[in-house]
Backbone bond lengths (Angstrom), bond angles and torsions (degrees), N, CA, C in turn:
res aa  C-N    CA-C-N  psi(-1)  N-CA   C-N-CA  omega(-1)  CA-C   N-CA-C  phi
1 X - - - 1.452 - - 1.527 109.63 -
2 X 1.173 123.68 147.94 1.558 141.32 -169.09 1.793 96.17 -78.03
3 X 1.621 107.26 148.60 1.472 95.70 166.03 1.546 109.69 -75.40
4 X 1.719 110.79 167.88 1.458 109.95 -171.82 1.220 96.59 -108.99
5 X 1.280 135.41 -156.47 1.271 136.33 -177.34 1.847 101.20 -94.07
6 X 1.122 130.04 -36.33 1.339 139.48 -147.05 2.036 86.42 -96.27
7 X 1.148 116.99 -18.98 1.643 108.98 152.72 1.264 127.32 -116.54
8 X 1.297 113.16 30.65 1.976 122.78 143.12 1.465 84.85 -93.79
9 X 1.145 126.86 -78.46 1.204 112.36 -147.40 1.791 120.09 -59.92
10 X 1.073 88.11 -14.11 1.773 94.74 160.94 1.522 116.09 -82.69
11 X 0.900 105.73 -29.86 1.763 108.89 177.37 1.744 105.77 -73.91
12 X 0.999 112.22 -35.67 1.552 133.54 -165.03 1.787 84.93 -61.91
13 X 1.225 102.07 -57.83 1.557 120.09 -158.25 1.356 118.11 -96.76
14 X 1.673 110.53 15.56 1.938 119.66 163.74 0.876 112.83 -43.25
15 X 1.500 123.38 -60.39 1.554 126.10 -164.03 1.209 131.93 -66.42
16 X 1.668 127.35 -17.44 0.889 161.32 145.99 1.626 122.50 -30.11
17 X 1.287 107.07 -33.54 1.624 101.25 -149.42 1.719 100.75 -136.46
18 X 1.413 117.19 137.17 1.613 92.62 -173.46 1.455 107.72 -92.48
19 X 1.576 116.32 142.67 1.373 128.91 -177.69 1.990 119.95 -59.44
20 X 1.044 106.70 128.83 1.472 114.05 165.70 1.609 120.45 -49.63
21 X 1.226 113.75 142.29 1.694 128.12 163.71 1.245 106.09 -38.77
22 X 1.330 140.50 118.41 1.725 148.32 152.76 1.347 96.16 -57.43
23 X 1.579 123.62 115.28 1.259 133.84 156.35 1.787 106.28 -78.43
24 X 1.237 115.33 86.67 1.597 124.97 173.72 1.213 118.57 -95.48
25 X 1.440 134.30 127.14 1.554 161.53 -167.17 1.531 88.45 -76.22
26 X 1.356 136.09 150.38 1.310 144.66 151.85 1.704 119.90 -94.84
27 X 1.344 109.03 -26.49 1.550 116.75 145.33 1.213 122.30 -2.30
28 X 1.532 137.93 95.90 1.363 123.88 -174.37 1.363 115.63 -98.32
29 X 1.373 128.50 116.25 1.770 118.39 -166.92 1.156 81.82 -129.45
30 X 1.611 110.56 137.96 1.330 132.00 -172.91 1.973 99.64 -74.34
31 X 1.329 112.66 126.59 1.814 118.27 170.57 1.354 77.68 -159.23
32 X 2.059 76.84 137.78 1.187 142.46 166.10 1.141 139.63 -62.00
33 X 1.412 157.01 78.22 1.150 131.01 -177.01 1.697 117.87 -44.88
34 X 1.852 121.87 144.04 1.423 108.13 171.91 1.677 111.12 -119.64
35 X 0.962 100.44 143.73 1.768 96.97 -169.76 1.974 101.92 -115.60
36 X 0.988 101.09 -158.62 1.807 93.86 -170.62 1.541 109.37 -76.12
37 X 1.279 91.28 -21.58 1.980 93.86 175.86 1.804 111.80 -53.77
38 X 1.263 104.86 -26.09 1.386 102.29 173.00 1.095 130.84 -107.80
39 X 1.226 123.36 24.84 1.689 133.36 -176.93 1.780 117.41 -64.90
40 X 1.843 99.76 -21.77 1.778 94.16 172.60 1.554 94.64 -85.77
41 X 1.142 133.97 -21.82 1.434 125.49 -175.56 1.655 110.75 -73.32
42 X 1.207 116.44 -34.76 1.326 128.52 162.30 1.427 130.43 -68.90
43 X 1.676 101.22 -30.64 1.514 95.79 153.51 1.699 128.58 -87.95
44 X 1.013 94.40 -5.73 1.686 100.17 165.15 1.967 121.71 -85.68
45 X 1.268 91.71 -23.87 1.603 78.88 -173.57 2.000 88.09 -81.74
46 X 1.337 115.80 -26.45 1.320 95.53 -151.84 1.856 100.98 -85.74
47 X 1.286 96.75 -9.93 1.622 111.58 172.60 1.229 110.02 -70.11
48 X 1.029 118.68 -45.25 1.503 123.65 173.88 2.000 124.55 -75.61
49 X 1.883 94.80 14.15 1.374 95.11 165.31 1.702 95.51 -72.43
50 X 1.732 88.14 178.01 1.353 106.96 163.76 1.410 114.40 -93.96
51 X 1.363 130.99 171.59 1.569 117.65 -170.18 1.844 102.02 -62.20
52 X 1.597 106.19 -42.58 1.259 119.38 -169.58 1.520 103.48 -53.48
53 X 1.122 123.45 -66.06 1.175 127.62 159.46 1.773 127.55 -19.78
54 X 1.245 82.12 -53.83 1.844 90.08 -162.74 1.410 84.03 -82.14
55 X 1.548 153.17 -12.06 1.357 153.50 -169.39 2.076 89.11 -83.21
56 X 1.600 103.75 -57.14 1.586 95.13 -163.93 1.319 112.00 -67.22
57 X 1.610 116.31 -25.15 1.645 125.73 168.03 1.431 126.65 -49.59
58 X 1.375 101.32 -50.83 1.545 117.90 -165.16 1.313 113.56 -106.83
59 X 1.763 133.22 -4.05 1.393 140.32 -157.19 1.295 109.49 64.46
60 X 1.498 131.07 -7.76 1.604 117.31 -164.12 1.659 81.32 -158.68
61 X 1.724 94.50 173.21 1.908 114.48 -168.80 1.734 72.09 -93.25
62 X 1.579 116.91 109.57 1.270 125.07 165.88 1.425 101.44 -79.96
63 X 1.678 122.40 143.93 1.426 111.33 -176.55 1.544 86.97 -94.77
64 X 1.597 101.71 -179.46 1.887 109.41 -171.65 1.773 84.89 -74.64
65 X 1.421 144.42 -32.26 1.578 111.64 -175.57 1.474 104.37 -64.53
66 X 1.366 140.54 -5.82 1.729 139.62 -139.15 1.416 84.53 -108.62
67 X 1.291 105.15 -37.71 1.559 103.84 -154.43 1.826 93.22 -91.94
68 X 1.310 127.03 -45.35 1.443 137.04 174.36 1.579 96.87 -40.03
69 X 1.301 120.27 -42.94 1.849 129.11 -175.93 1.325 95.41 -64.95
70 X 0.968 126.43 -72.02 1.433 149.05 -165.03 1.717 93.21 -37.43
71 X 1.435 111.21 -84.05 1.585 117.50 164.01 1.680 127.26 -11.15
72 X 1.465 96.69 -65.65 1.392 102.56 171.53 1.527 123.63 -92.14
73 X 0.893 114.36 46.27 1.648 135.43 174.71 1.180 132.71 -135.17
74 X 1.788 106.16 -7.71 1.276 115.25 168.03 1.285 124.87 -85.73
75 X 1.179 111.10 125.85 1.093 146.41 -179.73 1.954 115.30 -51.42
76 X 1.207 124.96 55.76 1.705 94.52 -177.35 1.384 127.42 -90.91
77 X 1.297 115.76 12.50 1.495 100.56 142.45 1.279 138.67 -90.12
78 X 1.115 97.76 13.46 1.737 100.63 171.48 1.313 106.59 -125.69
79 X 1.109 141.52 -47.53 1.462 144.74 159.91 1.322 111.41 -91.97
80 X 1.775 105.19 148.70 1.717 123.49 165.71 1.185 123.96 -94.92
81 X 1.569 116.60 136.46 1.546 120.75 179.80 1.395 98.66 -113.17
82 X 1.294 128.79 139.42 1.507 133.34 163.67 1.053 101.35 -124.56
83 X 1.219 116.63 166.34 1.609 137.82 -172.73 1.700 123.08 -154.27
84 X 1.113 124.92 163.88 1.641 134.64 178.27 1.929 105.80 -138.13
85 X 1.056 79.17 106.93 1.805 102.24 164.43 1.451 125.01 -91.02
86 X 1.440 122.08 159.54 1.158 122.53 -143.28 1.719 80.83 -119.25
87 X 1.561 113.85 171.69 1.469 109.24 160.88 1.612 120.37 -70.10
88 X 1.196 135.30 38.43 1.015 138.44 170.78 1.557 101.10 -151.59
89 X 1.317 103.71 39.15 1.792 105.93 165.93 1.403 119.79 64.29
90 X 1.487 116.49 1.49 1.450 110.41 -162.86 1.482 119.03 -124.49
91 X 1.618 99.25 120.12 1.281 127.74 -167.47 1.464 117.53 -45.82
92 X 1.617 109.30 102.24 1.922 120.11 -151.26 1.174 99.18 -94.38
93 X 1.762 118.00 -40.20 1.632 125.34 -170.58 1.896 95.22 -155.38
94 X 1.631 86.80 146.95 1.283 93.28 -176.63 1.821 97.51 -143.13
95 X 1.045 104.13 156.46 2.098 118.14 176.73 1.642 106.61 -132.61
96 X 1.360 95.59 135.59 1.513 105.06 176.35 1.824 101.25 -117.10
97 X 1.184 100.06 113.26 1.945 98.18 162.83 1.401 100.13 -92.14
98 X 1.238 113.63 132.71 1.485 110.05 175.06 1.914 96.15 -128.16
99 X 1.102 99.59 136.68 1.461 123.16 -160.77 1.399 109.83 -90.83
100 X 1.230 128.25 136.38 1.837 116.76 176.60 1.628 111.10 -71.05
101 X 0.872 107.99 123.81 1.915 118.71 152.51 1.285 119.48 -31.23
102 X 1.477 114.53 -85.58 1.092 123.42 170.88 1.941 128.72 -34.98
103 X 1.295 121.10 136.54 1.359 105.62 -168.70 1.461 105.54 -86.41
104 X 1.497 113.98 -7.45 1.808 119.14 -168.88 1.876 84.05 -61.82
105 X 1.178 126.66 -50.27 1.667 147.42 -161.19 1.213 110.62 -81.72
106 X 1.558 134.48 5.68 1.773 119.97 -155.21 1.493 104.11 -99.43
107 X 1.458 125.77 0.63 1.693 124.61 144.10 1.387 113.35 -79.42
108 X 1.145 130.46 30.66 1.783 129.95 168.61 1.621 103.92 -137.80
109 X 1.519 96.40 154.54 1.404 111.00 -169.46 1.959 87.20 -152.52
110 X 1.818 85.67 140.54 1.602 81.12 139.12 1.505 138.07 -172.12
111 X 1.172 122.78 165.43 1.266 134.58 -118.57 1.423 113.76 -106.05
112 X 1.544 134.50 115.27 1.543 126.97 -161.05 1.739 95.65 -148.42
113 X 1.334 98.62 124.96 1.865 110.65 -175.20 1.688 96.41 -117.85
114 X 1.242 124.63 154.01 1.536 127.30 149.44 1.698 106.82 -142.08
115 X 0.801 116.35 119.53 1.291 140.75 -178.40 1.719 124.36 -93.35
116 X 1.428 134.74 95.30 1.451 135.57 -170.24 1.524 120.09 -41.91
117 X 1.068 131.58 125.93 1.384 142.35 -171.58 1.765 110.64 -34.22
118 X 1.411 94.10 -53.07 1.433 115.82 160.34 1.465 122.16 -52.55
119 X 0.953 136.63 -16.58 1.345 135.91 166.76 0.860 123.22 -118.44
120 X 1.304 133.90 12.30 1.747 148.75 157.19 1.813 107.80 -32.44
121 X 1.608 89.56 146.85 1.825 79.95 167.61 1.748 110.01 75.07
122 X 1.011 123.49 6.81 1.418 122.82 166.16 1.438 126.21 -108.50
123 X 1.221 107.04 -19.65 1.579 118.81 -174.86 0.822 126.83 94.64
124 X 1.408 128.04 22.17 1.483 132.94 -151.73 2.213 101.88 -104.13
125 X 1.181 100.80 -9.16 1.560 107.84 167.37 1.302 99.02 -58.82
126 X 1.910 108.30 -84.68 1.646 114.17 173.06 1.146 113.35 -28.28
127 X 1.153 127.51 -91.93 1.820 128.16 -179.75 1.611 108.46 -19.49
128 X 1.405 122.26 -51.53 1.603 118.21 -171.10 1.935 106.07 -75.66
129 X 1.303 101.14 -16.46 1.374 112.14 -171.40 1.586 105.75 -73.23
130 X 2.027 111.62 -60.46 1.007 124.69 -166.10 1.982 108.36 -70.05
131 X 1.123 100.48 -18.36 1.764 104.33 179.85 1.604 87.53 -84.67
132 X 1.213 144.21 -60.33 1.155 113.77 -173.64 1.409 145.58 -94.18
133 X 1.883 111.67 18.94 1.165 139.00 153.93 1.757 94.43 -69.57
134 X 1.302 126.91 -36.31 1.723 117.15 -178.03 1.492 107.51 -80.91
135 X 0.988 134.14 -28.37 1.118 129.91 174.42 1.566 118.66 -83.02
136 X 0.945 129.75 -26.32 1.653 132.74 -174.70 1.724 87.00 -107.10
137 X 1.365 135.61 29.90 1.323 144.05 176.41 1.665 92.57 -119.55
138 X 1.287 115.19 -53.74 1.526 124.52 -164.84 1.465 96.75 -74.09
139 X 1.811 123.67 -27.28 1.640 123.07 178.63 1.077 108.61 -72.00
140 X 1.664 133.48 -35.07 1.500 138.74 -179.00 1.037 107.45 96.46
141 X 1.697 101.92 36.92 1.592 111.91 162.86 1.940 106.67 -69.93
142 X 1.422 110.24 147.40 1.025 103.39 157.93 1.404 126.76 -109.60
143 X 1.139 99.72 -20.84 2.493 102.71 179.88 1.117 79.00 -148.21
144 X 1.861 94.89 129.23 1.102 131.60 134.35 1.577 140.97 -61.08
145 X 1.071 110.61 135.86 1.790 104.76 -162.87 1.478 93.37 -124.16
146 X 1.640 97.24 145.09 1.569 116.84 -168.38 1.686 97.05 -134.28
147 X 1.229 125.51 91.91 1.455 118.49 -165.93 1.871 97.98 -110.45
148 X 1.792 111.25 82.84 1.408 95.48 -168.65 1.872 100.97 -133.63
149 X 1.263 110.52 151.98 1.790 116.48 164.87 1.405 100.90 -14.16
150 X 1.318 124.17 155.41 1.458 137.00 -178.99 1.549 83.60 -94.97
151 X 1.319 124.34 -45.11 1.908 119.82 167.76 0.998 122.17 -16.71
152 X 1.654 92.72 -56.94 1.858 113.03 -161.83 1.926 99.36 -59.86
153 X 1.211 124.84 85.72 1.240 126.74 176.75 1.653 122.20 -61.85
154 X 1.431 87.65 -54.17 1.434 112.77 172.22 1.699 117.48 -45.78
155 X 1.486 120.47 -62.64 1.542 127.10 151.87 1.609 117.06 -39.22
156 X 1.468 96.52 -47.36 1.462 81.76 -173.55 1.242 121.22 -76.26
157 X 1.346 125.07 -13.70 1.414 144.59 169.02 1.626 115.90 -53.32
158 X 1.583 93.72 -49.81 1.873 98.59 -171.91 1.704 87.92 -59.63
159 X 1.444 123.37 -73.53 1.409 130.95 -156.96 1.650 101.74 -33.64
160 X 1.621 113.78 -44.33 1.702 112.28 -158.94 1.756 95.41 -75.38
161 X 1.347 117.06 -15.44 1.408 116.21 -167.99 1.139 113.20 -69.35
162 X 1.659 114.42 -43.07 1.185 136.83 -159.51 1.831 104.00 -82.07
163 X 0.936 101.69 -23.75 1.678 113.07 -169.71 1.267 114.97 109.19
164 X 1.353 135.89 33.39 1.626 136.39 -179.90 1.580 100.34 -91.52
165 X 0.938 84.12 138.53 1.607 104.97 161.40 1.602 116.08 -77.35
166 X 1.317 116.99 133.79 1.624 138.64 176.32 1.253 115.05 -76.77
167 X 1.479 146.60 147.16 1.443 135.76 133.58 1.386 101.93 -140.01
168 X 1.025 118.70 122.14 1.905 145.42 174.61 1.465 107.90 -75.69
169 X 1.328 102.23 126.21 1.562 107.87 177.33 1.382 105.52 -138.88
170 X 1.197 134.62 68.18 1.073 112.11 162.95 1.794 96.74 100.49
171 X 1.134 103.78 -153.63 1.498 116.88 163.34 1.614 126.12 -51.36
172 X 1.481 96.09 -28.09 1.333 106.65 -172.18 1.707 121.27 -110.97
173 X 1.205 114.44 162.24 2.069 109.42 -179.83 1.233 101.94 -147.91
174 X 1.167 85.90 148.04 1.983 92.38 -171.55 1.790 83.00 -120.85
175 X 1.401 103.28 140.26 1.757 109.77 154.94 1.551 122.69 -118.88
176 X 0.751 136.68 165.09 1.588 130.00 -140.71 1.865 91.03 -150.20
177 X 1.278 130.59 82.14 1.667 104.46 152.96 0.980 133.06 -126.92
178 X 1.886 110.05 130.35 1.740 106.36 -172.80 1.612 105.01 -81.04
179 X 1.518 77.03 163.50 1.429 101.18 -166.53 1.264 110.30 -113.89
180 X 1.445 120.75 146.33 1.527 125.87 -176.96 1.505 100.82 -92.41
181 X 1.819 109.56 143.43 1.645 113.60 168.00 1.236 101.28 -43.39
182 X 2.071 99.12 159.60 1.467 98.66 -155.62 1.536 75.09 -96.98
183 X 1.516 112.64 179.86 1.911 121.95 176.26 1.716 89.53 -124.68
184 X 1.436 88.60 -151.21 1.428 121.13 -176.69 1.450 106.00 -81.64
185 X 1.040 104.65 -29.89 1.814 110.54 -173.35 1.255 107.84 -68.88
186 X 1.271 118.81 -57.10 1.654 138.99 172.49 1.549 101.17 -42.98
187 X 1.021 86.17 -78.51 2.286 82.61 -175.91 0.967 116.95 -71.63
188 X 1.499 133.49 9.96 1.699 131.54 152.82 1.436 105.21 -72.97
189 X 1.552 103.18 -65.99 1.669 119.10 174.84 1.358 126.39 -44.91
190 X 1.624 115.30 -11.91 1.720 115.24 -166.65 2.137 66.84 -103.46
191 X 1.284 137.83 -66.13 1.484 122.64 -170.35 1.391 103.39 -40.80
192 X 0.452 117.88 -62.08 2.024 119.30 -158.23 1.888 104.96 -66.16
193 X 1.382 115.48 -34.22 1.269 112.56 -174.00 1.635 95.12 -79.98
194 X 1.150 104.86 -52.09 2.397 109.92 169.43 1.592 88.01 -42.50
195 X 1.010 130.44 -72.13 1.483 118.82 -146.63 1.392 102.93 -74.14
196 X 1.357 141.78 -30.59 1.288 151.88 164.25 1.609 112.26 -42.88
197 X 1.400 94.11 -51.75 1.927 92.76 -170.18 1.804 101.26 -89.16
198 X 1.781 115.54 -19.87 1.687 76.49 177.45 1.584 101.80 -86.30
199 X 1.414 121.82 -1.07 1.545 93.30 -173.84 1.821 112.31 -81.40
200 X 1.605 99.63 -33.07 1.447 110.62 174.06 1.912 96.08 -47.50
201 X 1.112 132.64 -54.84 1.591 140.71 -179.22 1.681 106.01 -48.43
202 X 1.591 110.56 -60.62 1.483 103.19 173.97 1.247 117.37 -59.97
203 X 1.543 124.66 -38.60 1.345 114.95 -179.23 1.529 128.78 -50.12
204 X 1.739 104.08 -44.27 1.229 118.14 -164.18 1.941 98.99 -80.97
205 X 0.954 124.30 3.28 1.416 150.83 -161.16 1.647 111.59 -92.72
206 X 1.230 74.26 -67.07 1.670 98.33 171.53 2.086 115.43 -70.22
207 X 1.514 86.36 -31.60 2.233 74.83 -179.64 1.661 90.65 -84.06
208 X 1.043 115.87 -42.75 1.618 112.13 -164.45 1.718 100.97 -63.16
209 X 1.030 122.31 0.94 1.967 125.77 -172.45 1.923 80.00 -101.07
210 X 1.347 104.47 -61.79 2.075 104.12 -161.64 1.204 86.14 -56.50
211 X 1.717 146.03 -88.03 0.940 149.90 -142.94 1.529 114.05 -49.17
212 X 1.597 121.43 -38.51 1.222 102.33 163.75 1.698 113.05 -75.43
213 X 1.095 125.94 -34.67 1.148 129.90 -176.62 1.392 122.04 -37.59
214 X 1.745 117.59 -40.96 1.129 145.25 163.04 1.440 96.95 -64.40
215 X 0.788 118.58 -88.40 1.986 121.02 -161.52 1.517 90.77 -25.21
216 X 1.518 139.11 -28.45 1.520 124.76 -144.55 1.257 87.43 -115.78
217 X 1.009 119.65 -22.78 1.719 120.70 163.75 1.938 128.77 -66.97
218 X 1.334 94.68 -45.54 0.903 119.44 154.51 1.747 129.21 -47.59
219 X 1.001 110.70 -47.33 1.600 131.54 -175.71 1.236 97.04 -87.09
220 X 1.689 133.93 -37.47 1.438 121.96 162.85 1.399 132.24 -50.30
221 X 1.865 95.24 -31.79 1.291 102.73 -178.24 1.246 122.73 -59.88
222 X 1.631 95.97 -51.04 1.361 102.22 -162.77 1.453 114.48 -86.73
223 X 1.610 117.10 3.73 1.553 120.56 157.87 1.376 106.77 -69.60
224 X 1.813 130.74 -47.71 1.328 138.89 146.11 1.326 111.70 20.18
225 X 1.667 92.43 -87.80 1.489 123.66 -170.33 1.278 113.93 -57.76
226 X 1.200 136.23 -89.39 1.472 161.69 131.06 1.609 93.91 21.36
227 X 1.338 120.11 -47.42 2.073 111.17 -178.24 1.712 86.46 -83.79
228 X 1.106 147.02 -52.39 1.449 139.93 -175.39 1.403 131.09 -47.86
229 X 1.375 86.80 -21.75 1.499 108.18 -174.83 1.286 115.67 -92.77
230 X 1.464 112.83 -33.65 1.468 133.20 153.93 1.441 125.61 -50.24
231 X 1.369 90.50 -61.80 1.761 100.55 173.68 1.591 123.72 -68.96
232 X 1.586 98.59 -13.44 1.595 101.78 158.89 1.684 120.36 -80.89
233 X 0.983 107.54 -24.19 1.653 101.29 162.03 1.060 129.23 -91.08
């Protein structure tokens, strides 16, 4: 979604206003940073919304070419995508911070998660939310922007959790949350959560390599057998 006018002028007006308490989960769920190497993996989880879905994601029923655009238009050197994988490598929930251009705007960011039907109910919105409120904290973002359906309950839920502010328009809600300078804590915590999710990534990397490895071992065997058994009759 495009910024609206009512988040420049909130960005305009960060400095102004003192920021709310971050309600943060201690919950540790392993996410990923994703870089362009994963853009078919990114077009698959988001292909695999439902229209309804891809409607509360995108503001509109994006068709799979809208969303294929969408994919190849991201930007990762200027904005961060993180993600959460499943033990079979496959991309369950993903977050896009997308960063302002303009330098009048370069303390605002904002913030878009979609999460697989199948993985609902775990928390993995919050978790993708709270890793990238730390990271656009460590950029010297100051407000976060949540530009989603007044529908989208679920979105609008993470933002009210965190301490964002609401405004209802119609069909649409904008949430607004400032952010406190980042410290030492913040840029320890953005290393350790990076180093957390690629090793959780290599791990799950590494059983999904043995496990097929076995199945093909396995299937040798029992071709093995099966000619012995032959050649005994």
């Amino acid at each position: 979604m495009l910024p609206t006018k009512n988040w420049l002028r909130a960005c305009l007006d960060v400095g102004r206003r003192p920021h709310r308490g971050l309600a943060m989960n201690t919950v540790m769920v392993p996410v990923r940073t994703l870089g362009p190497r994963h853009r078919e993996r990114i077009a698959r989880h988001l292909l695999g919304l439902s229209e309804r879905d891809r409607y509360l994601r995108f503001g509109y029923a994006a068709t799979d070419e809208q969303v294929r655009r969408y994919v190849d238009l991201l930007d990762f050197g200027r904005d961060e995508v993180f993600g959460i994988f499943n033990r079979r490598l496959e991309l369950i929930a993903m977050a896009h911070v997308a960063f302002a251009e303009s330098k009048d705007y370069q303390g605002c960011a904002e913030f878009g998660v979609s999460v697989l039907a199948s993985a609902r109910g775990r928390g993995y919105g919050a978790r993708l939310f709270e890793r990238s409120v730390m990271l656009a904290r460590n950029r010297g973002v100051r407000m976060m922007f949540i530009h989603a359906l007044t529908e989208n309950t679920a979105m609008l839920k993470i933002a009210r959790n965190a301490g964002a502010s609401v405004q209802h328009d119609g069909s649409e809600s904008e949430a607004y949350l400032q952010l406190p300078p980042a410290g030492l804590d913040t840029r320890v915590s953005e290393i350790v959560a990076e180093q957390f999710g690629e090793v959780d990534y290599q791990l799950k990397k590494q059983a999904r390599q043995f496990w097929r490895l076995l199945a093909d071992m396995q299937e040798i065997r029992q071709g093995v057998r099966e000619g012995r058994h032959q050649a005994a009759e």
